[in-house]
C-alpha positions, 0 to 999 in steps of 0.5 A: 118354791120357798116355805113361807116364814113361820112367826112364833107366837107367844101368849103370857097371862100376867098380873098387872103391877102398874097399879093396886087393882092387880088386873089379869092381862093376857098379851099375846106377841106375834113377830114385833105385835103386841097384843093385849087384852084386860086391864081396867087401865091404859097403864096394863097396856104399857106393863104387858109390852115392857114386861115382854120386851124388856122386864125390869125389877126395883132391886132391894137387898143390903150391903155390908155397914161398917162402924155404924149401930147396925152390920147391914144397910138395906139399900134398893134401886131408884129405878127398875133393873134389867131382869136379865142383870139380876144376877149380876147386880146381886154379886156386885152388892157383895162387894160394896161397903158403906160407912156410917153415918148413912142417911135414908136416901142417900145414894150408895152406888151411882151409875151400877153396872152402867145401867144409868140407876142409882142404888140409895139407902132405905135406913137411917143408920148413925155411928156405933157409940163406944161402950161407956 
């Protein structure tokens, strides 16, 4: 006689992000269910189940300016990023180099890694100006 399947369960305390209220949500996942419990809005609902589905981060770092009035460019992504990528978006940002001038806005890396996000500047910065 077989065993019936055993499902595990899985049950996560989260602090919602999806809004300023900063709600406790306790999300409970048997099998493909999703449970969750708390919230003061609909929108802890879909941040419990993409957080344990697919958790995501806006990325923000800096890449390497060249020519411009500062060394660094701070940068971040359009979009959230795959959490399970993290690693692999950080080193890639080791490798890009902008040139001034750089506007606040303007899209550095398009497509990165694949993921369909783009990666824009967060500051403008102009040319370096010679020493008089």
């Amino acid at each position: 006689m077989k065993s019936p399947e055993i499902q595990s369960r899985e049950y996560r305390q989260l602090i919602c992000t999806a809004c300023p209220m900063g709600c406790t949500l306790e999300a409970e996942k048997e099998g493909d269910l999703i449970q969750v419990k708390g919230g003061r809005c609909q929108r802890g609902g879909k941040y419990a189940q993409d957080e344990i589905t697919n958790p995501r981060r806006v990325m923000t770092t800096t890449c390497v300016m060249e020519g411009g009035e500062l060394r660094r460019l701070p940068i971040r992504t359009t979009q959230p990023f795959p959490k399970n990528r993290m690693d692999d978006f950080m080193t890639f940002m080791t490798t890009v180099r902008v040139s001034a001038p750089v506007f606040c806005g303007d899209i550095i890396v398009s497509n990165v890694l694949g993921e369909g996000i783009d990666v824009i500047a967060t500051r403008t910065i102009r040319k370096k100006q010679p020493a008089p």
